[in-house]
ZAMARGU-4260 file (C-alpha; in steps of 0.2 Angstrom, whole numbers, plus 5000, padded with zeros to 4 digits):
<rodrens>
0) 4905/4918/4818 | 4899/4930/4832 | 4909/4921/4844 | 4926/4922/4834 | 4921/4939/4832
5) 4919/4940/4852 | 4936/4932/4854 | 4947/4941/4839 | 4942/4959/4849 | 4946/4952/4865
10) 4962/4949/4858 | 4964/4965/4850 | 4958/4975/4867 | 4973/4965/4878 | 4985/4969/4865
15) 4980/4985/4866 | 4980/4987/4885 | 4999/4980/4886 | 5005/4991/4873 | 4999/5006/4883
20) 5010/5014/4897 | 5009/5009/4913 | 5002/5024/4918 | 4990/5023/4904 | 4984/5007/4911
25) 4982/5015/4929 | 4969/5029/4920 | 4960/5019/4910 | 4957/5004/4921 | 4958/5006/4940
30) 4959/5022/4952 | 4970/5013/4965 | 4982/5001/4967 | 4983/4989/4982 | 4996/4994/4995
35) 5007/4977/5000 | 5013/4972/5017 | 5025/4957/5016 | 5030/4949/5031 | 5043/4938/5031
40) 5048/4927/5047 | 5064/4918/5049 | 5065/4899/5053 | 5049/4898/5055 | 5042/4884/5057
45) 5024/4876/5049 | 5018/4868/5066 | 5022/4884/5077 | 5009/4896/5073 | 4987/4892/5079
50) 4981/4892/5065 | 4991/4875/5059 | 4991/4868/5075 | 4980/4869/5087 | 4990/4862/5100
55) 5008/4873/5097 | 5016/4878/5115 | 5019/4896/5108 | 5005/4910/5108 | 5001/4917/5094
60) 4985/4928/5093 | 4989/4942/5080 | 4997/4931/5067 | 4980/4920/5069 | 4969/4935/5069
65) 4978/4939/5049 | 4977/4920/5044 | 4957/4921/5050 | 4956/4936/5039 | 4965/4929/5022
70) 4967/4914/5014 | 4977/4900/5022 | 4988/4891/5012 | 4990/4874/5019 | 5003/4866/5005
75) 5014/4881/5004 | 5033/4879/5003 | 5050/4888/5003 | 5062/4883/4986 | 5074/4880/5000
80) 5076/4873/5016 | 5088/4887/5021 | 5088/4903/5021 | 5098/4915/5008 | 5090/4905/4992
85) 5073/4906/4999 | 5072/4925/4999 | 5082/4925/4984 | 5065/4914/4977 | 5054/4929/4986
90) 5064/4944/4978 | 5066/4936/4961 | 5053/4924/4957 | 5065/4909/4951 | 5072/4893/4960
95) 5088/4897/4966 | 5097/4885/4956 | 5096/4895/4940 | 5107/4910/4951 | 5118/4896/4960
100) 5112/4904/4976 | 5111/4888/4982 | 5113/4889/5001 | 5115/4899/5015 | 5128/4912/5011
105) 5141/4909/5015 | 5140/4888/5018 | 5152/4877/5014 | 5152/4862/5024 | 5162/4845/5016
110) 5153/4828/5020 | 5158/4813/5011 | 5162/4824/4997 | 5164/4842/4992 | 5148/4855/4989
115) 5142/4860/4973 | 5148/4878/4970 | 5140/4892/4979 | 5138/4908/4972 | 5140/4921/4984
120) 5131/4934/4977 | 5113/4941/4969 | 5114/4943/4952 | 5107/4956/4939 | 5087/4949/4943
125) 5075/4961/4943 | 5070/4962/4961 | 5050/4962/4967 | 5054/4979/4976 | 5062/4986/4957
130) 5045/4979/4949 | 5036/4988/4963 | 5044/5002/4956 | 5040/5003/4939 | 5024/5002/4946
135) 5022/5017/4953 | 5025/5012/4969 | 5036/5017/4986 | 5047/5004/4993 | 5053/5001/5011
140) 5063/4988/5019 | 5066/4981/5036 | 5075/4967/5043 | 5085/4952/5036 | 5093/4952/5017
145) 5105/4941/5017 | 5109/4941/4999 | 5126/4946/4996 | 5140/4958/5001 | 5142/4969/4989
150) 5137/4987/4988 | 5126/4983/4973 | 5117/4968/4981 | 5111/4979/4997 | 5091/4983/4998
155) 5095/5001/4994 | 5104/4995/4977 | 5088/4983/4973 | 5074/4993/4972 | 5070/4999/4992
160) 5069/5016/4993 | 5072/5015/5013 | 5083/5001/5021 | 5083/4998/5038 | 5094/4984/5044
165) 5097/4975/5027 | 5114/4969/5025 | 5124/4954/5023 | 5121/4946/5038 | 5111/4931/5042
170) 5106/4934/5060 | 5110/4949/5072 | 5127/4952/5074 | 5131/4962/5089 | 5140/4958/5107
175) 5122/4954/5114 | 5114/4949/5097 | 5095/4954/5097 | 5101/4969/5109 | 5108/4985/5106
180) 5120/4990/5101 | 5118/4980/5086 | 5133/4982/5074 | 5124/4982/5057 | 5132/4992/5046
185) 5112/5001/5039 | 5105/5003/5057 | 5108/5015/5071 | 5111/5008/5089 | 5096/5012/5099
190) 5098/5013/5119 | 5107/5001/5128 | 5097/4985/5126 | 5082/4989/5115 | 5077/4975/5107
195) 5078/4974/5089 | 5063/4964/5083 | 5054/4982/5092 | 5065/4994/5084 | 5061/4986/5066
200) 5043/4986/5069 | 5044/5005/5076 | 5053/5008/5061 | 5040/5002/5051 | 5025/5008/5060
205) 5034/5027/5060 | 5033/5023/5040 | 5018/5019/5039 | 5011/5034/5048 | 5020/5046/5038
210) 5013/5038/5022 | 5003/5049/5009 | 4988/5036/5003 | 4987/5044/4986 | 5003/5033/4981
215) 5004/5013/4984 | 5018/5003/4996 | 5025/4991/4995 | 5031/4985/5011 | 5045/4971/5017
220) 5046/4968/5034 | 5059/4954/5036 | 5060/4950/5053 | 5078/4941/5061 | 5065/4933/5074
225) 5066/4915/5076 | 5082/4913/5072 | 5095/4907/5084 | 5102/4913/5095 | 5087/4912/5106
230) 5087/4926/5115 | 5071/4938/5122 | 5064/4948/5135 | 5068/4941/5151 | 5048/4939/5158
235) 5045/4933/5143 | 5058/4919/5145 | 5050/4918/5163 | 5032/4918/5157 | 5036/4900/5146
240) 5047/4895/5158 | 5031/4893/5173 | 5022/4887/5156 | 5035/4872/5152 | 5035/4868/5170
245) 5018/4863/5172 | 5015/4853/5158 | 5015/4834/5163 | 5030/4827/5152 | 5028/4810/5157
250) 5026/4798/5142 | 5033/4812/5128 | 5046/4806/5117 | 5057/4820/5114 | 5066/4817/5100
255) 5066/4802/5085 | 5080/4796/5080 | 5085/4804/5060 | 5097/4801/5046 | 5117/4802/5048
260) 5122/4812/5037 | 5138/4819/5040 | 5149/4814/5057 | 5144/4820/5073 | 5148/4810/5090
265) 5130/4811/5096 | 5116/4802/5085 | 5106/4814/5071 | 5089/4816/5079 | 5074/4824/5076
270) 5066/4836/5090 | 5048/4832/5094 | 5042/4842/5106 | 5039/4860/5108 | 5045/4870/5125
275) 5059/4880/5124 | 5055/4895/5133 | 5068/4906/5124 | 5058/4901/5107 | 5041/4904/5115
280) 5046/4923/5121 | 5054/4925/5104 | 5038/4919/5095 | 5027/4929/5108 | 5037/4945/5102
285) 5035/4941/5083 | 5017/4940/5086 | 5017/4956/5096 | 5028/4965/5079 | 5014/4957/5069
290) 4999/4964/5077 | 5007/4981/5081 | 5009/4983/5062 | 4992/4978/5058 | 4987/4992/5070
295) 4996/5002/5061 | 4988/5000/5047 | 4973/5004/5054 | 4976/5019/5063 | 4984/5026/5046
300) 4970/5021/5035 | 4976/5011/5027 | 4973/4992/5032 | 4958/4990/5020 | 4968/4996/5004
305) 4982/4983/5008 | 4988/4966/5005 | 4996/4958/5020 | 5007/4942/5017 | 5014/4930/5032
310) 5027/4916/5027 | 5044/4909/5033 | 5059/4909/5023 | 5059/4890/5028 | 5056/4877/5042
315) 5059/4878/5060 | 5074/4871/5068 | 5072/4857/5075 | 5088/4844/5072 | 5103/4851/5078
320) 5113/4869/5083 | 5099/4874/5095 | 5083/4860/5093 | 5072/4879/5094 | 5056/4868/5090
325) 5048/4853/5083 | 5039/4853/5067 | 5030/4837/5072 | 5019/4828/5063 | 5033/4835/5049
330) 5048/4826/5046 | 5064/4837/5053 | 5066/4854/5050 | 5077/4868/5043 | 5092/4860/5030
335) 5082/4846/5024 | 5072/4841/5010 | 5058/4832/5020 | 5042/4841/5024 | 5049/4852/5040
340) 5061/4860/5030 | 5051/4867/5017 | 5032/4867/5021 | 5029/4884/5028 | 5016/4892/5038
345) 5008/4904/5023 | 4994/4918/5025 | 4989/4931/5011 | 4975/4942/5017 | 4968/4953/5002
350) 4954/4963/5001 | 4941/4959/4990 | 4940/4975/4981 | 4954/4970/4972 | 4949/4952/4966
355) 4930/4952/4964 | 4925/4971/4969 | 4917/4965/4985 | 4918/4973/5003 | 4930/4960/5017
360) 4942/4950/5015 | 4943/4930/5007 | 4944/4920/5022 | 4947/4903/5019 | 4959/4886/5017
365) 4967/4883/5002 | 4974/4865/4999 | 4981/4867/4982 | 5002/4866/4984 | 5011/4879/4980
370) 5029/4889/4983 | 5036/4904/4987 | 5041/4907/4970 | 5025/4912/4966 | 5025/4926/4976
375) 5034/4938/4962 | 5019/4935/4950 | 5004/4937/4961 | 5010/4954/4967 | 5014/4959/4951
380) 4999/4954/4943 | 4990/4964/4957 | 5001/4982/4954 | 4997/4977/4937 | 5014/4974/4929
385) 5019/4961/4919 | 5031/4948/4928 | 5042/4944/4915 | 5048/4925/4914 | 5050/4918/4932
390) 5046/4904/4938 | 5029/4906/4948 | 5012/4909/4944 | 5000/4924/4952 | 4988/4917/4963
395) 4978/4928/4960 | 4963/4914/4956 | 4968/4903/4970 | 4965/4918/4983 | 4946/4921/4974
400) 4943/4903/4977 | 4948/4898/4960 | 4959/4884/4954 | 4979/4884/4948 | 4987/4873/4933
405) 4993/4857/4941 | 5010/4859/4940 | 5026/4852/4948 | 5035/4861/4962 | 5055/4859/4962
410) 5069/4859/4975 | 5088/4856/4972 | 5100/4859/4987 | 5116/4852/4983 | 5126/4854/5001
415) 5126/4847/5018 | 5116/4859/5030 | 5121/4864/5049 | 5106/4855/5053 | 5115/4835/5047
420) 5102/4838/5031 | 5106/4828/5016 | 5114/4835/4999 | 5098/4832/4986 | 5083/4835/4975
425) 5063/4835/4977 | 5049/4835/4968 | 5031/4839/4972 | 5017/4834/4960 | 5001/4831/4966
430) 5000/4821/4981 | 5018/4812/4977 | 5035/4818/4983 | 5050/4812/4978 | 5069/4815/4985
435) 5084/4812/4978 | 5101/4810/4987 | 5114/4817/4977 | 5128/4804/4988 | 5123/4789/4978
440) 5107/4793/4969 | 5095/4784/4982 | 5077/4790/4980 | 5062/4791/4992 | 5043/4793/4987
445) 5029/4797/4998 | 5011/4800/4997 | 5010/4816/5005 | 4991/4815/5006 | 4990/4803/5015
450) 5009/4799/5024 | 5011/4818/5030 | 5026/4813/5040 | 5034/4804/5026 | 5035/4787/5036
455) 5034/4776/5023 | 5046/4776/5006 | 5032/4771/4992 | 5047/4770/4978 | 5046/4751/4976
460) 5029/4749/4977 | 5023/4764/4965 | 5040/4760/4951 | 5027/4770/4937 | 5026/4786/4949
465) 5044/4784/4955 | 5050/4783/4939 | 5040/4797/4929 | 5042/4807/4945 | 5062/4805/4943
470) 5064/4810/4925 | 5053/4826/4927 | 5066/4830/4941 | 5081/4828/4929 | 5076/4837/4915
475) 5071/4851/4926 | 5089/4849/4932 | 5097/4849/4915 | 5085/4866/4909 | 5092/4876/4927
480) 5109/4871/4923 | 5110/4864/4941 | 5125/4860/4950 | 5130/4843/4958 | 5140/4839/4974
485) 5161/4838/4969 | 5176/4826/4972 | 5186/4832/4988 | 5201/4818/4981 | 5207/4808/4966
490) 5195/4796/4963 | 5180/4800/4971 | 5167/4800/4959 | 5149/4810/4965 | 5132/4802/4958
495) 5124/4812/4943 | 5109/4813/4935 | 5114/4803/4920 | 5121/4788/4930 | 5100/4785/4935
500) 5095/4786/4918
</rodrens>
């Protein structure tokens, strides 16, 4: 009796709290809210950074120093293996299937038949920066958007009360790129050659200083860097160049032959080693942004009152347009469905004052999968707002050492990528993956546990798994309303769904 009495209050005390407003909540339960710094890379890839891979060719000290300071997420994925859905999955907290942002915008490439329909614009979601909003807080943006077009699906327009450099554009734009002048429409030409990874980080730092600690931030510091055109500092270049040179090659295979996708004269293949000196600087000068933020933080007071995330928007590049890096032991890279397009290199360092009301910070590996859709609900559930129906979950117990519902994790990219990537599905469930080729239906299962590099196709050996697997992956598909690839002529006819069933 006492402990349905117990339970009945509990209830009545959490409808309580909810039906108060927010800034009712904020009185009556905590004095401060966390400020959030979220750094966001581009074409990142989960083999590029120490504290994945021991033995990367790049340098990358500061981002190492943050992941041995927070928790490490060592399953973590984008929704996407390109880039304008996955930061539609960060600003919304859904797969981007349910928006038909479903590539790159604007990408349209034919292969043996037509792409599924691509809508080319954000639409009425309640961004993570309007969230941070009703919760009290200021918003800032830096960097890469990539979302849309129109006036209304700028940063400005979705809940960042500053916007530096967020636009339409996918990579830098100007007559020399990463270089001044820039030709971004929401930021101002610096001097003659300044380049623009350091002028977004000054940007930021200069708003971090000027910051009054008595009202929370929320921070997004999405940085162009790595994305091609690989262009840096010229000692920088130099620096890797004497790096590159001395390493004995003999013996290395560079690249691994892949899947041909769509026609190209040369053979699909899969880089395998890491030593482009233009990548290296570029990632030397990402780290450097990262560790002068950090700094920042510090100086202002601020670091010990703020959660910092590190993620990519999706894997690093590594099978066509510029072969930037190798994801290696992953499978490919950026455009595909395999591990190198999606896993993703993940850090979130939080205090502990905010989790368990310790001093420090958690520092520690977590295994259990999980995607950047999830991000939307964890920061909400730390500025204490309600999330709303997405499709994530906060990690909030994960990052105190705690475990997550089992769940599956989805993908659906219905195109053919720049990068020769395959039109298709995925799901994640445990330690089995499955991919689906939307061309004729074909599936592939791995063990991801134990076959990281997805070597060998389990489907006709595991028929159970594959099968229950599949069917998961198709009603998920028919409760998204997702999209399939189209006829380009009279009498084509594309796979679907209901043909496998």
């Amino acid at each position: 009796m006492r402990a349905c009495y117990i339970f009945c209050a509990s209830v009545f005390l959490y409808a309580a709290f909810f039906a108060l407003p927010l800034g009712a909540q904020d009185k009556n339960t905590q004095t401060k809210k966390p400020n959030i710094l979220f750094i966001l890379a581009d074409d990142l890839g989960w083999a590029d950074v120490g504290f994945n891979n021991p033995n990367t060719f790049y340098e990358t000290p500061n981002i190492d120093s943050l992941a041995n300071s927070g928790v490490v997420f060592t399953n973590a994925y984008a929704s996407s293996p390109v880039c304008s859905p996955s930061r539609y999955s960060v600003e919304t907290g859904k797969y981007p299937v349910r928006s038909g942002i479903t590539n790159f915008l604007v990408g349209k490439r034919e292969g043996k038949f037509a792409p599924a329909e691509l809508t080319e614009n954000m639409g009425e979601e309640r961004t993570i920066a309007q969230m941070m909003k009703l919760a009290g807080y200021n918003t800032f943006f830096a960097g890469k958007y990539h979302l849309g077009t129109k006036p209304e699906c700028m940063p400005q327009n979705r809940g960042y009360d500053i916007n530096f450099g967020g636009c339409g554009y996918g990579m830098p734009r100007g007559k020399n790129f990463y270089f001044s002048p820039y030709n971004n429409p929401a930021l101002k030409d610096g001097p003659k050659g300044e380049y623009l990874p350091y002028r977004l980080t000054d940007e930021i730092c200069k708003y971090i200083s000027s910051l009054d600690a008595s009202k929370p931030v929320f921070i997004m510091a999405a940085y162009y860097l790595v994305h091609t055109p690989l262009m840096s500092k010229k000692a920088l270049v130099e620096k890797y160049r004497k790096k590159r040179d001395a390493i004995n090659r003999n013996g290395l295979e560079e690249f691994r032959r892949e899947r041909q996708v769509w026609p190209v004269v040369s053979a699909r293949v899969d880089k395998l080693v890491q030593d482009s000196p233009e990548y290296a600087a570029m990632m030397e000068a990402l780290d450097t942004c990262v560790g002068r933020l950090l700094d920042s933080l510090k100086k202002s007071g601020l670091y010990d009152d703020t959660i910092i995330i590190f993620a990519s928007d999706n894997g690093g590049l590594s099978t066509g347009e510029a072969f930037s890096t190798s994801n290696a032991p992953l499978r490919c890279g950026k455009g595909w469905l395999y591990e190198g397009g999606i896993r993703v290199p993940t850090v979130i360092s939080v205090p502990n004052k905010f989790i368990n009301g310790k001093s420090g910070r958690a520092n520690f590996k977590c295994n259990i999968p999980i995607s950047n859709v999830d991000f939307y609900a964890t920061l909400c559930d730390f500025a204490g707002v309600s999330a709303g129906k997405t499709d994530g979950i906060s990690l909030k117990a994960a990052l105190s050492g705690g475990s997550l519902p089992k769940r599956a994790i989805f993908w659906h990219y219905p195109h053919y990528s720049n990068q020769g990537g395959f039109p298709g599905g995925a799901i994640r469930l445990g330690d089995w993956k499955l991919l689906e080729d939307f061309e004729d239906g074909r599936v592939e299962l791995y063990n991801i546990s134990k076959d990281l590099s997805e070597t060998k196709d389990l489907s006709n050996e595991n028929p159970q798994i594959r099968d229950d697997l599949r069917k998961k992956l198709h009603s998920w598909y028919a409760e998204t309303g997702a999209k399939f690839l189209k006829p380009k002529s009279a009498g084509q006819k594309p796979w679907r769904p209901d043909e496998s069933n």
